[in-house]
C-alpha positions in Angstrom: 77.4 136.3 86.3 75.9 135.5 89.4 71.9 135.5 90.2 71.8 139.3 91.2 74.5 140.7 88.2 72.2 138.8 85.6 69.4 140.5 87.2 71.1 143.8 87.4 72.2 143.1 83.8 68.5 142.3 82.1 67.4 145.7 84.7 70.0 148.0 83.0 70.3 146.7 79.2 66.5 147.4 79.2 66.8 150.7 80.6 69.5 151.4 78.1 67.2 149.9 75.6 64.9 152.8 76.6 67.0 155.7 76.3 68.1 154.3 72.3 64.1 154.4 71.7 63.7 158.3 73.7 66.8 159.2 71.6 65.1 157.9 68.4 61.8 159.6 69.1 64.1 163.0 69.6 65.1 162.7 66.1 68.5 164.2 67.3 70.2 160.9 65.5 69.6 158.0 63.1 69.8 154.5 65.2 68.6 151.5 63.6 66.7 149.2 66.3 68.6 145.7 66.0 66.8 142.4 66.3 66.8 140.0 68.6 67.3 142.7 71.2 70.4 142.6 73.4 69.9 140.3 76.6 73.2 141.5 78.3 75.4 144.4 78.2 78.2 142.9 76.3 75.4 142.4 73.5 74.2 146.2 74.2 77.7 147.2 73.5 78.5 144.8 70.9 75.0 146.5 69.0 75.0 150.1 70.2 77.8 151.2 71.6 80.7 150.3 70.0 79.0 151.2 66.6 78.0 154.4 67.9 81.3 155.2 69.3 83.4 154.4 66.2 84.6 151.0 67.7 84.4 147.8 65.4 82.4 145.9 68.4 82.1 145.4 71.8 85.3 142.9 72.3 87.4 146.1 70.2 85.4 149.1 72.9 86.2 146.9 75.9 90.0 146.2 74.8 90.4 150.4 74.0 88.9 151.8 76.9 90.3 149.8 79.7 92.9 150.5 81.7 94.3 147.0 82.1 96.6 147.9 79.0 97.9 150.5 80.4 97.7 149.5 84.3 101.9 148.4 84.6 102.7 152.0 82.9 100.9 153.4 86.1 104.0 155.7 88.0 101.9 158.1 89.7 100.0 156.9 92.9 96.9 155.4 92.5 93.8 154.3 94.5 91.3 151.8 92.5 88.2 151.2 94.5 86.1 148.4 93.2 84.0 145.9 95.0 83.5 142.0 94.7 79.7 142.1 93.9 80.2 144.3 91.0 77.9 143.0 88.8 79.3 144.9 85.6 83.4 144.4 86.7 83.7 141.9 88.5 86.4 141.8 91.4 88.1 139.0 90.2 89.3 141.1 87.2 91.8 143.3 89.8 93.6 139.8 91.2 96.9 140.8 89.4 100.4 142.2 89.6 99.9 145.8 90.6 102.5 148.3 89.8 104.3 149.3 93.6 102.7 152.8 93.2 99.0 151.3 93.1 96.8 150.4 95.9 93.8 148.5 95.9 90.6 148.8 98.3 88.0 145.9 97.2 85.4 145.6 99.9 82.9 142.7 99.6 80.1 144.6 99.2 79.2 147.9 97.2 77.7 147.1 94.0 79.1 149.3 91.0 80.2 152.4 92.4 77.8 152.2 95.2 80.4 152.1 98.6 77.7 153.7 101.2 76.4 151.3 104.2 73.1 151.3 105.5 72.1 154.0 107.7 73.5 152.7 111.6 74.6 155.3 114.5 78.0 155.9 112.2 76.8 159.8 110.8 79.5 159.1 107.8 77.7 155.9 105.6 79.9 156.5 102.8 82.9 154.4 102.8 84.5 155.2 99.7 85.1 158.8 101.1 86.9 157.5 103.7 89.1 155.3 102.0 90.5 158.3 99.7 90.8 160.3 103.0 93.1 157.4 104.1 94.7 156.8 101.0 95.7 160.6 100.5 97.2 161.0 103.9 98.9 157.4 103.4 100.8 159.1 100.8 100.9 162.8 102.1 102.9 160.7 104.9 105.0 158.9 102.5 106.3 161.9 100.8 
C-alpha cells in the first residue's frame, strides 16, 4: 500500500481493534484478544473476522465474499464505482475483462466510498450521484 492506505490501514485496524474491546466489555459475546495485535486489515480479518464469520481465514473471507468470481456471470447492467486511491481496494484490482453489460467509473480520487469534491461554486459536490444519474439514463436510452 502506498504512504496514506498504510496510514488509513493502522487508523482503521485500531479503530476496529476498539469496537472488539467495547464488544467485549458488553459481554454480548465471547472474543478472545489475540497477540501480537493485527497491524493491517488483512491480519484483522485473518484474526477476527473470518473466525467470527464462520470463514477458515482471511485469504478463505476475501475469496467468498468477492465478486470477482462471479463478475463474467454479470448479465444484468451494472455500474461499479471505485476510485484509484482506495486504500482498502485498490483500483488496479478492476483492470480486467468486463462483461459487455458492465461499466466502470474509476475516478482518481475518492478514497473508499468517499466520491464528494470539496466545496467550489458547483451546489452538487457529490460525484458518485451523478454518475448513477448518467449511467441510468445511459441505459434507459439504450433500451
Amino acid at each position: 500500500l502506498e504512504r496514506q492506505g498504510r496510514i488509513y490501514n493502522r487508523v482503521f485496524v485500531k479503530k476496529l481493534l476498539q469496537v472488539v474491546k467495547d464488544y467485549i466489555e458488553s459481554g454480548k459475546r465471547e472474543i478472545e484478544i489475540r497477540t501480537p495485535p493485527p497491524k493491517t486489515l488483512w491480519d484483522f480479518d485473518d484474526q477476527y473476522t473470518a473466525p467470527l464469520s464462520g470463514f477458515e481465514g482471511a485469504e478463505d473471507y476475501y475469496f467468498q465474499s468477492s465478486a470477482i468470481r462471479v463478475l463474467e456471470s454479470i448479465r444484468t447492467p451494472t455500474l461499479m464505482i471505485a476510485a484509484q486511491d482506495d486504500p482498502l481496494v485498490p483500483g488496479s484490482i478492476f483492470q480486467r475483462e468486463m462483461p459487455d453489460c458492465t461499466r466502470l467509473a474509476l475516478s482518481d480520487r475518492g478514497g473508499h466510498v468517499g466520491f464528494f469534491a470539496r466545496k467550489t461554486t458547483d451546489p452538487d459536490r457529490y460525484w458518485m450521484d451523478w454518475r448513477v444519474i448518467e449511467w441510468f439514463q445511459a441505459v434507459g436510452a439504450a433500451s
